[in-house]
N, C-alpha and C positions, 0 to 999 in steps of 0.2 A: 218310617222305613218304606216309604213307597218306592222310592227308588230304587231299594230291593229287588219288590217284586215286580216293579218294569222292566228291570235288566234283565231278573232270572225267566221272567215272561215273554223277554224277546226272542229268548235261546229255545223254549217252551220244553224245556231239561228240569226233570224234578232237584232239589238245593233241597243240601242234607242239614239246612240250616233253618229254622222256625224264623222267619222276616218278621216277627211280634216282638220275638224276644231281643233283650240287648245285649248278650252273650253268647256265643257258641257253646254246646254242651260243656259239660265241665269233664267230662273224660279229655276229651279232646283236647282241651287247655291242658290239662294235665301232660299229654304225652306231646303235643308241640312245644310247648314253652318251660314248664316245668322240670320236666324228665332232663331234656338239652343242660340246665343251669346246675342242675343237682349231678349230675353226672360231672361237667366242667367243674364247679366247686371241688367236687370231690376228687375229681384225679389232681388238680393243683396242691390239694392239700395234700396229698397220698405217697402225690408222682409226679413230684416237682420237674426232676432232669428229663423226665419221658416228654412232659409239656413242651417245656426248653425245647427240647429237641424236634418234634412235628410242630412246631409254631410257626417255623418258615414254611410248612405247606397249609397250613391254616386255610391263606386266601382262596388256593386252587381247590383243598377238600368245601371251601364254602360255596363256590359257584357249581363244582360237581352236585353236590347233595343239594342245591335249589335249582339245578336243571332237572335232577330227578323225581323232583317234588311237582315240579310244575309239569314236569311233562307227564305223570300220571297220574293231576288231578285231567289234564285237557285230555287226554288220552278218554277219560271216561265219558267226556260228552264231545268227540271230534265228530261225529257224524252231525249231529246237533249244531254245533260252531261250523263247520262249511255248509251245512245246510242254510244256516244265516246271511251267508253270501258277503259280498262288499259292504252293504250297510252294519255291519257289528267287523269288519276286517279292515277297512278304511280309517274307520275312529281308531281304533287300538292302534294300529300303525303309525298315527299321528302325534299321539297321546303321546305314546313312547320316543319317537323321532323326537318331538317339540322339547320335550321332559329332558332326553339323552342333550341335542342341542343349548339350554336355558343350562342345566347343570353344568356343560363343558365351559362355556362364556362366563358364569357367573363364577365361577374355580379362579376365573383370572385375574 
């Protein structure tokens, strides 16, 4: 897990994450992934036509609720991430472009 703590070392931002450990807390799993699946299960089984029916806004409630996710994990360390400058904004920018790019081409 070194790689870990050179990343979250670059940013020099305390990570609410133990870099020894090989799990994130188990609260945490719990209400990220867990909660999400036991909730969905349950309205399918419950609230069949309700599903049916917000299903076609699925995709747009899915990109709203992961812009919101993300923008208030970075929210908490943005002074930290521009204080990193181009050497941690460059890469990411790349990362993503290269990844967006490779995924468009390889689709075809």
């Amino acid at each position: 897990m070194k790689w870990l703590r050179a990343s979250v070392g670059m940013l020099d931002a305390p990570c609410g994450w133990d870099a020894d450990r090989r799990a994130p807390p188990t609260h945490a799993h719990t209400q990220v992934v867990m909660a999400p699946i036991a909730a969905g299960l349950a309205l399918n089984t419950f609230a069949p036509k309700f599903c049916r029916a917000v299903e076609p806004m699925c995709p747009v409630i899915g990109v709203i609720a992961t812009v919101v996710l993300v923008g208030a994990s970075v929210a908490k360390c943005a002074t930290e991430i521009l204080a990193a400058g181009w050497s941690l904004q460059l890469p990411l920018a790349a990362l993503h472009l290269i990844g967006g790019l490779a995924g468009f081409y390889m689709s075809k």
